[in-house]
LODO-527932 format. One record per residue: residue number from 1; residue in one letter; x, y, z of N, C-alpha, C, O, CB in turn; chain. Coordinates in Angstrom, 1 decimal. Glycine has a CB too. Layout:
residues N
+-----+---------+--------+--------+--------+--------+--------+--------+--------+--------+--------+--------+--------+--------+--------+--------+--------+--------+
: num : residuo :     nu :     nv :     nw :    cau :    cav :    caw :     cu :     cv :     cw :     ou :     ov :     ow :    cbu :    cbv :    cbw : cadena :
+-----+---------+--------+--------+--------+--------+--------+--------+--------+--------+--------+--------+--------+--------+--------+--------+--------+--------+
: NUM :       A :      X :      Y :      Z :      X :      Y :      Z :      X :      Y :      Z :      X :      Y :      Z :      X :      Y :      Z :      A :
...
+-----+---------+--------+--------+--------+--------+--------+--------+--------+--------+--------+--------+--------+--------+--------+--------+--------+--------+
***
This chain:
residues 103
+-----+---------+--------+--------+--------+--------+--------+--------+--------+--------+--------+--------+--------+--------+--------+--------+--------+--------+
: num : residuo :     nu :     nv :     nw :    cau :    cav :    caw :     cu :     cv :     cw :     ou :     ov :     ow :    cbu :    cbv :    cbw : cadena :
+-----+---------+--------+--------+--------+--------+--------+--------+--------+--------+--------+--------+--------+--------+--------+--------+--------+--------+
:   1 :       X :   33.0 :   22.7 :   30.0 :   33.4 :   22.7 :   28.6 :   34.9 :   23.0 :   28.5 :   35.4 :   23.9 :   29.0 :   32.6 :   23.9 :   27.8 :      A :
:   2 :       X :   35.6 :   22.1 :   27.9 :   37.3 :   22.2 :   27.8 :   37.1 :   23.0 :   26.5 :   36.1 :   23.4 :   25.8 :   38.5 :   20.5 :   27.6 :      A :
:   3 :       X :   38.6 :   23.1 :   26.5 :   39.4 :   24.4 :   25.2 :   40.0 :   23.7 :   24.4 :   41.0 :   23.1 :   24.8 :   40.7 :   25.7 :   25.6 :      A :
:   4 :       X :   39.5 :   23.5 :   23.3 :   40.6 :   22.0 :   21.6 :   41.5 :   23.1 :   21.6 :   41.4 :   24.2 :   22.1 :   39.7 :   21.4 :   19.4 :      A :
:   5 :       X :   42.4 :   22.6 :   20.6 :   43.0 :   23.0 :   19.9 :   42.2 :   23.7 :   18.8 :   42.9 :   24.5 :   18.2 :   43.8 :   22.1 :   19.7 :      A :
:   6 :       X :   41.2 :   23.6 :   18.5 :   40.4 :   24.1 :   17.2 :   40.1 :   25.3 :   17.9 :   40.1 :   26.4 :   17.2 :   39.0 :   23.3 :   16.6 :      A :
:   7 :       X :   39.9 :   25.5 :   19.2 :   39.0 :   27.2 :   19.6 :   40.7 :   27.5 :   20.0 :   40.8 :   28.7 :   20.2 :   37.2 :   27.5 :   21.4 :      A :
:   8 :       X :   41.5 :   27.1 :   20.2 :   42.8 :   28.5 :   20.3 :   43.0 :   28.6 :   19.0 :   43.2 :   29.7 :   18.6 :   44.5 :   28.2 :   21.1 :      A :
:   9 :       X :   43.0 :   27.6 :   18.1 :   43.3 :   28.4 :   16.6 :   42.3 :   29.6 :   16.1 :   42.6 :   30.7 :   15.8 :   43.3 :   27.2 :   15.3 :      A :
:  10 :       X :   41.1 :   29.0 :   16.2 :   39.8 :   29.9 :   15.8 :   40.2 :   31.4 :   16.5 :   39.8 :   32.5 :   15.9 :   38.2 :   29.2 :   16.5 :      A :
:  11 :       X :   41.0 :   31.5 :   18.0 :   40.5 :   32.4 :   18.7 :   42.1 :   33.5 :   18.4 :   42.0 :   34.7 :   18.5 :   40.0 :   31.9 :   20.3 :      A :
:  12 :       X :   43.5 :   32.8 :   18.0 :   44.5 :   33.0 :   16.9 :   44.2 :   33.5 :   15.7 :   44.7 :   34.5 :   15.2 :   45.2 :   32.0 :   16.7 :      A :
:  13 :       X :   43.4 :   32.8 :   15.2 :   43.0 :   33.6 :   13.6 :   42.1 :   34.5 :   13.6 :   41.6 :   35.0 :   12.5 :   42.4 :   32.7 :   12.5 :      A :
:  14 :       X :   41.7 :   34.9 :   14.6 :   40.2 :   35.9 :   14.6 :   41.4 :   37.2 :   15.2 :   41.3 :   38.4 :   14.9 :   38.4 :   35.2 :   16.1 :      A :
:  15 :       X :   42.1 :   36.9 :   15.7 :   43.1 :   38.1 :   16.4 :   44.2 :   38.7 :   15.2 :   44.4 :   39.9 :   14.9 :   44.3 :   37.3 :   17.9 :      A :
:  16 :       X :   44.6 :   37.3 :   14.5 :   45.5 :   37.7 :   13.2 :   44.9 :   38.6 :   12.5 :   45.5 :   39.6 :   12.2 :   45.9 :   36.7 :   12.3 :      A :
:  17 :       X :   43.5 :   38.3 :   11.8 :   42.7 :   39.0 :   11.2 :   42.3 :   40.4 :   12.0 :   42.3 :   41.4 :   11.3 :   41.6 :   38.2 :   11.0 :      A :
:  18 :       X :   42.2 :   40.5 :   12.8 :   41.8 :   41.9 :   13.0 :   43.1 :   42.6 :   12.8 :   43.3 :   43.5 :   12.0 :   41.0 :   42.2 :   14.4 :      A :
:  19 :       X :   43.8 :   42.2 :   13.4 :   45.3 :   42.9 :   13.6 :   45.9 :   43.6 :   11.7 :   46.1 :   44.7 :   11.1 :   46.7 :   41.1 :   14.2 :      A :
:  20 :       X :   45.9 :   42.3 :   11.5 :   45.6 :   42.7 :    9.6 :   44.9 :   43.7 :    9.3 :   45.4 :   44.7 :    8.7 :   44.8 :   41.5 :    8.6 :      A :
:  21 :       X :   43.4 :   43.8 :    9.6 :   42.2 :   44.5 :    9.4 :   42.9 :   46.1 :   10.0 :   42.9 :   47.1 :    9.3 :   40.6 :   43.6 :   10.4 :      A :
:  22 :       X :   43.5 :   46.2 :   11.4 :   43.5 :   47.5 :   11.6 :   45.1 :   47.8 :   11.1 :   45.4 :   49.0 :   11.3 :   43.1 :   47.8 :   13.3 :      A :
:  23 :       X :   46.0 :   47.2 :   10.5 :   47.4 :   47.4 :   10.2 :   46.9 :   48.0 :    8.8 :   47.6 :   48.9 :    8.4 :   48.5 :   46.0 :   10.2 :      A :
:  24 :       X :   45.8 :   47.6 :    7.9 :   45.7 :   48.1 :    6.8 :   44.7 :   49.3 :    6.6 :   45.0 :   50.1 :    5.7 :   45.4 :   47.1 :    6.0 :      A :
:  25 :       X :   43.8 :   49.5 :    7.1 :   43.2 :   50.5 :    7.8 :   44.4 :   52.2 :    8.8 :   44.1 :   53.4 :    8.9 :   42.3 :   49.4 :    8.9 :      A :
:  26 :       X :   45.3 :   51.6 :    9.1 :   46.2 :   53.0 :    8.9 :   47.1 :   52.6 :    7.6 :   48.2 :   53.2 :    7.7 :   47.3 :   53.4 :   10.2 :      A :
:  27 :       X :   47.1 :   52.0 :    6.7 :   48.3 :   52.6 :    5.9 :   47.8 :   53.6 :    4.6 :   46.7 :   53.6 :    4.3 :   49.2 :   51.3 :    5.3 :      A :
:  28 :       X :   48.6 :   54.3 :    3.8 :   48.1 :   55.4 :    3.1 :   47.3 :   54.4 :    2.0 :   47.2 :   53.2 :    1.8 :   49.4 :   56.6 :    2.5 :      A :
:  29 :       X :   46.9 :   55.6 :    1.2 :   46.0 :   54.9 :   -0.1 :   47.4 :   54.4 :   -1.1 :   47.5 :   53.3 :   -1.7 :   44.8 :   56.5 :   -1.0 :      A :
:  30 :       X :   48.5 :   55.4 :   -1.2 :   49.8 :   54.7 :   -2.0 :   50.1 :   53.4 :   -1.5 :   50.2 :   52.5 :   -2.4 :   51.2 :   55.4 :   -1.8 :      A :
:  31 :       X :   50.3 :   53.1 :    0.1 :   50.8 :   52.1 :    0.5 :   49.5 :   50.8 :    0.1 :   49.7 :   49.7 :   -0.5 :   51.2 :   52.3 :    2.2 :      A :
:  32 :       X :   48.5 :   51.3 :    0.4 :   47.9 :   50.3 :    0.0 :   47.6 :   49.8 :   -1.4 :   47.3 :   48.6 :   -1.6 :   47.0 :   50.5 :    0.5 :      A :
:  33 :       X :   47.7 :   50.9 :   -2.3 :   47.9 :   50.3 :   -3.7 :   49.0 :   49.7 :   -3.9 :   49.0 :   48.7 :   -4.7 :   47.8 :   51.3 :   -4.7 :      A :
:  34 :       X :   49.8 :   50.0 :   -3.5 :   51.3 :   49.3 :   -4.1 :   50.7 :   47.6 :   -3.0 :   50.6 :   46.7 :   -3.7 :   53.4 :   50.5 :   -3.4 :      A :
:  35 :       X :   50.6 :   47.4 :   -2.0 :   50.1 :   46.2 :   -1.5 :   49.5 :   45.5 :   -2.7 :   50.0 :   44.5 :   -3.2 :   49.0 :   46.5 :   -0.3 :      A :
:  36 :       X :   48.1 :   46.2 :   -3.2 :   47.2 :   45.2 :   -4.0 :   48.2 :   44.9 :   -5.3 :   48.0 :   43.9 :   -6.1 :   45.6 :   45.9 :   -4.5 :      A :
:  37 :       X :   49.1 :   45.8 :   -5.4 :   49.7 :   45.2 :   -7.0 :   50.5 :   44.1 :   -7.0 :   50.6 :   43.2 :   -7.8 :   50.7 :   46.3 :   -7.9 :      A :
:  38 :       X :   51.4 :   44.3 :   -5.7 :   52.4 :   43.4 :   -5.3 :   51.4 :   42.2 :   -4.9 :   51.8 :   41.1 :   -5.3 :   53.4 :   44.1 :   -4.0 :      A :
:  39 :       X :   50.4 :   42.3 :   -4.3 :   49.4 :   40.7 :   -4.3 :   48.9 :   40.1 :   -5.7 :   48.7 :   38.9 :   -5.8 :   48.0 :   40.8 :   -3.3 :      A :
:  40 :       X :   48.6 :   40.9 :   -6.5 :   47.7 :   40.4 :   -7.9 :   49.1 :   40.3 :   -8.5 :   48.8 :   39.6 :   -9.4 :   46.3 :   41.7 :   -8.8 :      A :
:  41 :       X :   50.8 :   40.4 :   -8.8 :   51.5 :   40.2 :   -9.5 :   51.9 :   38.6 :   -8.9 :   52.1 :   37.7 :   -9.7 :   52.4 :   41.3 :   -9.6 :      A :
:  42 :       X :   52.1 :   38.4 :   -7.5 :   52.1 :   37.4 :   -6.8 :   51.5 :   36.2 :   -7.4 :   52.1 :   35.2 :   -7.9 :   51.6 :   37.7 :   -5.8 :      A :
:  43 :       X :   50.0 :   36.5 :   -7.2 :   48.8 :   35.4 :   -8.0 :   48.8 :   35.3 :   -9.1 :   48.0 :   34.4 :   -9.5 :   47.5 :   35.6 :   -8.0 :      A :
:  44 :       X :   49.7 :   36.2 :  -10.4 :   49.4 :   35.8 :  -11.3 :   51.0 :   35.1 :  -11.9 :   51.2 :   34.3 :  -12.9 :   48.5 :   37.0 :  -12.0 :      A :
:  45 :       X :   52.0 :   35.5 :  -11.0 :   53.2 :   34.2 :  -11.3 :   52.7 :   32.6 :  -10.6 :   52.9 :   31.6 :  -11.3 :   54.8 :   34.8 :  -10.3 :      A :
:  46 :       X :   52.0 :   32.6 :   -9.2 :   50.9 :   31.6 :   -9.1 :   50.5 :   30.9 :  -10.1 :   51.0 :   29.8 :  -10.3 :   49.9 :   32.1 :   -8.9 :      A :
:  47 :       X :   50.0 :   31.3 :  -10.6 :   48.8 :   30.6 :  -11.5 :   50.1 :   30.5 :  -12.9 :   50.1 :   29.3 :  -13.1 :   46.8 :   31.9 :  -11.9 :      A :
:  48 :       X :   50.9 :   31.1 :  -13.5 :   51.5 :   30.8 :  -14.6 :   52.0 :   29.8 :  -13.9 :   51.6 :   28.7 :  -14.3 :   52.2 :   31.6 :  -15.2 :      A :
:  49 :       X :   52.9 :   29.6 :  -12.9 :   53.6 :   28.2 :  -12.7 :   52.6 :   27.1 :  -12.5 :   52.8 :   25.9 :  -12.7 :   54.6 :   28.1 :  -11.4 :      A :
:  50 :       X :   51.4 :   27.6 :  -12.1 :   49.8 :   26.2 :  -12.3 :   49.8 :   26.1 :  -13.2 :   49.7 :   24.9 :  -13.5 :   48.2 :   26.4 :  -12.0 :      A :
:  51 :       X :   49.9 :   26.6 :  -14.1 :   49.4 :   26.3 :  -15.9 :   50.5 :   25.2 :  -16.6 :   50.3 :   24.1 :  -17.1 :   49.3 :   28.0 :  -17.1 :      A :
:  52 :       X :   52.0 :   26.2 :  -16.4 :   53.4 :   25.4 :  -16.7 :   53.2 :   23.7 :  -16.2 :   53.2 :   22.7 :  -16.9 :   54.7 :   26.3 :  -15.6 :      A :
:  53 :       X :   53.2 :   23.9 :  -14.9 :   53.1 :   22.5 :  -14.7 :   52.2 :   21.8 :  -14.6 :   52.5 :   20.6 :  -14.5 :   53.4 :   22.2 :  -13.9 :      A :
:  54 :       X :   50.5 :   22.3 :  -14.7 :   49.8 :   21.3 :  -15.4 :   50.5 :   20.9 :  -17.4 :   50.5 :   19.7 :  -17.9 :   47.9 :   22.1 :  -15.3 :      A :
:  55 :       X :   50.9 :   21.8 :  -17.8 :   51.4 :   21.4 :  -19.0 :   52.2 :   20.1 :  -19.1 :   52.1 :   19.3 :  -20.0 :   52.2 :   22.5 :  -19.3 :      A :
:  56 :       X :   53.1 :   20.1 :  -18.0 :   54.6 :   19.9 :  -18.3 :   54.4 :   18.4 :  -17.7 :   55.2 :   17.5 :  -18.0 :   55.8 :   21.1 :  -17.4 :      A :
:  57 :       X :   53.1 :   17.9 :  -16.6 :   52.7 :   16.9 :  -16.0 :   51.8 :   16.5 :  -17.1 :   51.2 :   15.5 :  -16.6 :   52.3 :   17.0 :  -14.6 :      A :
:  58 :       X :   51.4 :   16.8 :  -17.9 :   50.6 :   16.5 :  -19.4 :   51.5 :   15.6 :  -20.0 :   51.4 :   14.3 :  -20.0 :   50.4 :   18.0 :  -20.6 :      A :
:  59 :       X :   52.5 :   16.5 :  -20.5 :   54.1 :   15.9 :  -21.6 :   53.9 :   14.7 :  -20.9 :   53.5 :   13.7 :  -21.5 :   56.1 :   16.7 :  -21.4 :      A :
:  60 :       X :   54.2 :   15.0 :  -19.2 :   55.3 :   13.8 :  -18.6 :   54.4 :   12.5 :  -18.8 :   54.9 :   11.4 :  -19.2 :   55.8 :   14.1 :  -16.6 :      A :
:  61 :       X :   53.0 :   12.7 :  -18.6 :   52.3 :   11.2 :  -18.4 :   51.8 :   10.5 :  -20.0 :   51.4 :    9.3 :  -20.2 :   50.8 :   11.5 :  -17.4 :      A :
:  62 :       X :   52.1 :   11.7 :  -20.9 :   52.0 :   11.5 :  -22.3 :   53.4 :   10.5 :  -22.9 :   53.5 :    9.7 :  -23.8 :   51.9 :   13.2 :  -23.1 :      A :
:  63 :       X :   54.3 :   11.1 :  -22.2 :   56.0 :   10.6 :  -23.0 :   55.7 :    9.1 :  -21.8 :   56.0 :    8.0 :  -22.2 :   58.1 :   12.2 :  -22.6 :      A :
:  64 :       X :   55.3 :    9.2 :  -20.8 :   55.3 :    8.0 :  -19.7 :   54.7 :    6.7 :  -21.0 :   55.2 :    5.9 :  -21.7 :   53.8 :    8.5 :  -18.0 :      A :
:  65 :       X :   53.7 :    7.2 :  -20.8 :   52.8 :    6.8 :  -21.5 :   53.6 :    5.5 :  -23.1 :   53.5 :    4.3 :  -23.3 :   52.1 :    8.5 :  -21.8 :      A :
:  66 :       X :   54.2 :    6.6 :  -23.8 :   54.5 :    6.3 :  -25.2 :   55.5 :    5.4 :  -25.0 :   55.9 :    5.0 :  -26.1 :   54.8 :    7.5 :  -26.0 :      A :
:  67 :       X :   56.2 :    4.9 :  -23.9 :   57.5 :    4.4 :  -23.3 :   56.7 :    3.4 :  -23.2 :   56.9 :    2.5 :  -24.1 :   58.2 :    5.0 :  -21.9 :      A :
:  68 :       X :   55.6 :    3.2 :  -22.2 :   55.3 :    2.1 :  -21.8 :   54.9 :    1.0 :  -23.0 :   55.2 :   -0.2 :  -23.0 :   54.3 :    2.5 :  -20.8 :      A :
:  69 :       X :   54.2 :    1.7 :  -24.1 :   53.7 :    0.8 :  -24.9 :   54.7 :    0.7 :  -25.7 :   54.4 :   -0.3 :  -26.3 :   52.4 :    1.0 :  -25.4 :      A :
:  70 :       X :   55.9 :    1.2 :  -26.1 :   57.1 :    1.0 :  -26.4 :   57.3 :   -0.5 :  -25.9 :   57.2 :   -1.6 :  -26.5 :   58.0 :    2.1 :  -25.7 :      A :
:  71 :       X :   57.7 :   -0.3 :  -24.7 :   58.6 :   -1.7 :  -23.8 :   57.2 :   -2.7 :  -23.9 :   57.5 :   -3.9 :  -24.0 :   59.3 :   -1.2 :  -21.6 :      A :
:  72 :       X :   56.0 :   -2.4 :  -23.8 :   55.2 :   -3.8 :  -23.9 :   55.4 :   -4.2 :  -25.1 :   55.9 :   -5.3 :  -25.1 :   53.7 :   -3.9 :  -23.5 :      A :
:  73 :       X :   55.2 :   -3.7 :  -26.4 :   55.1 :   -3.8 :  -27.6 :   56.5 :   -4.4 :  -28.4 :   56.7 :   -4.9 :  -29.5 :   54.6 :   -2.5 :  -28.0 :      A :
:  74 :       X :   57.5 :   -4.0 :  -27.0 :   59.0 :   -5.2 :  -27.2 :   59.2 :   -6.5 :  -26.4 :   60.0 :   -7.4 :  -26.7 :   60.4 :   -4.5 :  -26.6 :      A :
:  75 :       X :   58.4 :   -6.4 :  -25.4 :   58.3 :   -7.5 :  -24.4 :   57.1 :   -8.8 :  -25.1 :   57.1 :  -10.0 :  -25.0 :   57.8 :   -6.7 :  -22.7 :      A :
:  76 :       X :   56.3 :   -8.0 :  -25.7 :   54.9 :   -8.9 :  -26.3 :   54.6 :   -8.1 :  -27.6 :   54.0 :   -7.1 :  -27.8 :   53.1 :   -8.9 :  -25.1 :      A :
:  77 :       X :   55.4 :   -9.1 :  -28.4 :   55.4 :   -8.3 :  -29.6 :   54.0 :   -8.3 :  -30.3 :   53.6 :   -7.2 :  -30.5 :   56.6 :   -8.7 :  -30.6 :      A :
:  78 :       X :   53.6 :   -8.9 :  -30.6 :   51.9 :   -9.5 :  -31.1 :   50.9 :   -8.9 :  -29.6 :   49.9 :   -9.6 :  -29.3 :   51.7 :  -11.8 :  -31.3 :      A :
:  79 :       X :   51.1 :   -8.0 :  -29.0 :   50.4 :   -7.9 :  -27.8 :   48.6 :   -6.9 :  -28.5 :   47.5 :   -6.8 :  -28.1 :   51.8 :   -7.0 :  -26.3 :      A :
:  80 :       X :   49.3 :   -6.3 :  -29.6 :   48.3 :   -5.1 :  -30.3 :   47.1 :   -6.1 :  -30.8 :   45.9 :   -6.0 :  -30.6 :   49.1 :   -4.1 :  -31.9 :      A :
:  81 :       X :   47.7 :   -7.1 :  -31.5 :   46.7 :   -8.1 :  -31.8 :   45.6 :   -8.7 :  -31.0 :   44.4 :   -8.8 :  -31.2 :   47.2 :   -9.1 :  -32.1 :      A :
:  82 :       X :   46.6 :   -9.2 :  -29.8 :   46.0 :   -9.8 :  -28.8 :   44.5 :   -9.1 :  -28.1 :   43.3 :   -9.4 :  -27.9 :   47.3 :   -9.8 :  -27.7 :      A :
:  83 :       X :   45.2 :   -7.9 :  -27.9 :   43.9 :   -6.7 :  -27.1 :   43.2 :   -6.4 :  -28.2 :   42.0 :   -6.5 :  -27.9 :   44.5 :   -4.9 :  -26.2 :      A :
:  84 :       X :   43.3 :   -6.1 :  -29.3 :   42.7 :   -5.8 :  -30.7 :   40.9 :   -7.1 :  -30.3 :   39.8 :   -6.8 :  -30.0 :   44.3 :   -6.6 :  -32.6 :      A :
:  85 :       X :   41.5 :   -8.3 :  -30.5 :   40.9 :   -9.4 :  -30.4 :   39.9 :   -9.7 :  -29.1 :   38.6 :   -9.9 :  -29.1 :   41.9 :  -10.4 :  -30.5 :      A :
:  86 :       X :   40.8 :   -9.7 :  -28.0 :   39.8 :   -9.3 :  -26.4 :   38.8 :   -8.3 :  -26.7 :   37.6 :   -8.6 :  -26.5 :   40.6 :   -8.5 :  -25.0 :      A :
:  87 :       X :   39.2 :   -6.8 :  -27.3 :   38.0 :   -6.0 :  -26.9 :   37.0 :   -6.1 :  -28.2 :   36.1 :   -5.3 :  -28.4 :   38.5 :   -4.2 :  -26.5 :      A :
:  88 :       X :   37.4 :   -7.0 :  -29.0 :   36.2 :   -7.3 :  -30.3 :   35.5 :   -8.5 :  -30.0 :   34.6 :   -8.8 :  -30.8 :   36.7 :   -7.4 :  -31.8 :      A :
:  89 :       X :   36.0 :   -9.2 :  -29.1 :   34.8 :  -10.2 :  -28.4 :   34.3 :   -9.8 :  -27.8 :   33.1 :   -9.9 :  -27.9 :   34.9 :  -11.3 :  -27.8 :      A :
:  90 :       X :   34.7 :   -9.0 :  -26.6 :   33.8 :   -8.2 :  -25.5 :   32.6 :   -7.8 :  -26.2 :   31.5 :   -8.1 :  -26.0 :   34.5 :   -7.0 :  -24.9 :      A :
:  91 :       X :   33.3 :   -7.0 :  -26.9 :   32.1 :   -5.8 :  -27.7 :   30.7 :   -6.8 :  -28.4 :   29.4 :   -6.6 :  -28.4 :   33.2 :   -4.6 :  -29.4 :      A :
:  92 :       X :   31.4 :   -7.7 :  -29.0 :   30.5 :   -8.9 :  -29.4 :   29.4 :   -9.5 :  -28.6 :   28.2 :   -9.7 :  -28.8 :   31.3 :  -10.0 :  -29.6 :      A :
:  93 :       X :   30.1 :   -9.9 :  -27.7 :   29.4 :  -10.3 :  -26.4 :   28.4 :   -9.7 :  -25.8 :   27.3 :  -10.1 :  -25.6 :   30.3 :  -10.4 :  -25.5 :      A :
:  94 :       X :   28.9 :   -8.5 :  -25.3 :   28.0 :   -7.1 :  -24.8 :   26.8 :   -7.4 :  -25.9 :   25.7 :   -7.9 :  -25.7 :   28.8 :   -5.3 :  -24.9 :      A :
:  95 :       X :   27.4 :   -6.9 :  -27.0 :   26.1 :   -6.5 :  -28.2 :   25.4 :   -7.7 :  -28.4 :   24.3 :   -7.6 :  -28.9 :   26.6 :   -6.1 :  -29.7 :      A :
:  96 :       X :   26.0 :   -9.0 :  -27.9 :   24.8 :  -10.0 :  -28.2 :   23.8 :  -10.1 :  -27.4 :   22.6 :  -10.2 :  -27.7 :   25.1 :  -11.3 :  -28.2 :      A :
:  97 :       X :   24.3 :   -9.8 :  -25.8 :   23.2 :   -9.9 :  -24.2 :   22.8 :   -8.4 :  -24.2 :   21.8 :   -8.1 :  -23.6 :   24.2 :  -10.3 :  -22.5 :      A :
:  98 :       X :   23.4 :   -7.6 :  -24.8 :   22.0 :   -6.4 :  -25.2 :   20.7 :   -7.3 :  -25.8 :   19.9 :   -7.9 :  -25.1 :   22.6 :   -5.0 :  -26.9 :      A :
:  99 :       X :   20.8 :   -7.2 :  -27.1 :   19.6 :   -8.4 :  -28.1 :   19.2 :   -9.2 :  -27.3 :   18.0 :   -8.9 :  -27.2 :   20.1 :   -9.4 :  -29.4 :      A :
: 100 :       X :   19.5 :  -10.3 :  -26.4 :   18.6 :  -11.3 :  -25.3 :   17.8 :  -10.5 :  -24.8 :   16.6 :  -10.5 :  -25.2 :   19.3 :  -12.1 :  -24.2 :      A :
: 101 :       X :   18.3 :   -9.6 :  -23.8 :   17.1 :   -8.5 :  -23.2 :   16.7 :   -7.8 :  -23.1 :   16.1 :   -7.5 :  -22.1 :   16.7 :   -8.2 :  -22.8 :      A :
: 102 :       X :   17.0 :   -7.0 :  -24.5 :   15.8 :   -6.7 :  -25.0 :   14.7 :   -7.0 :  -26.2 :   14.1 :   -6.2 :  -26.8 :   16.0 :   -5.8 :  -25.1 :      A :
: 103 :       X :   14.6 :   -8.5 :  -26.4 :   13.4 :   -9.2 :  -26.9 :   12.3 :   -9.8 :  -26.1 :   11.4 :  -10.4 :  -26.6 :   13.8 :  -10.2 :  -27.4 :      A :
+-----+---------+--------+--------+--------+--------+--------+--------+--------+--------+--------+--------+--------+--------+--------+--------+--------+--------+
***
């Protein structure tokens, strides 16, 4: 049986962890409270910059967005009509070969 790279990492993270496990296990109850506050203030600037930039990648694909049909709607000026017309035959179409089968 050879040694991957997966069992020195596995056998690296099982050592980090304990090492962690007994480094926090001596420190006082202060030290360790001030640890958990300093981690939960951490995660929760985290998660506000998750939220910010799910926001802000919202705007961006929204203003993307409003551009694009800008520049088609200058490039193909009758283009609203055009698709207006495609997806009311489609829809026509569909709804007719619905009715075939199911009679």
């Amino acid at each position: 049986m050879s040694v991957d790279n997966k069992h020195i990492a596995a056998i690296l993270l099982g050592a980090a962890a304990a090492f962690g496990a007994y480094k926090y296990s001596n420190l006082t109850d202060e030290e360790k409270q001030k640890m958990k506050d300093n981690l939960k203030d951490k995660f929760h600037k985290l998660k506000d910059e998750a939220e910010s930039g799910a926001e802000s990648a919202k705007n961006y694909f929204n203003d993307l967005k409003d551009k694009a049909a800008g520049v088609l709607k200058e490039h193909f000026p009758d283009v609203e009509k055009h698709l207006e017309e495609f997806f009311k035959s489609g829809n026509k179409s569909s709804s007719a070969e619905r009715t075939e089968t199911s009679v």
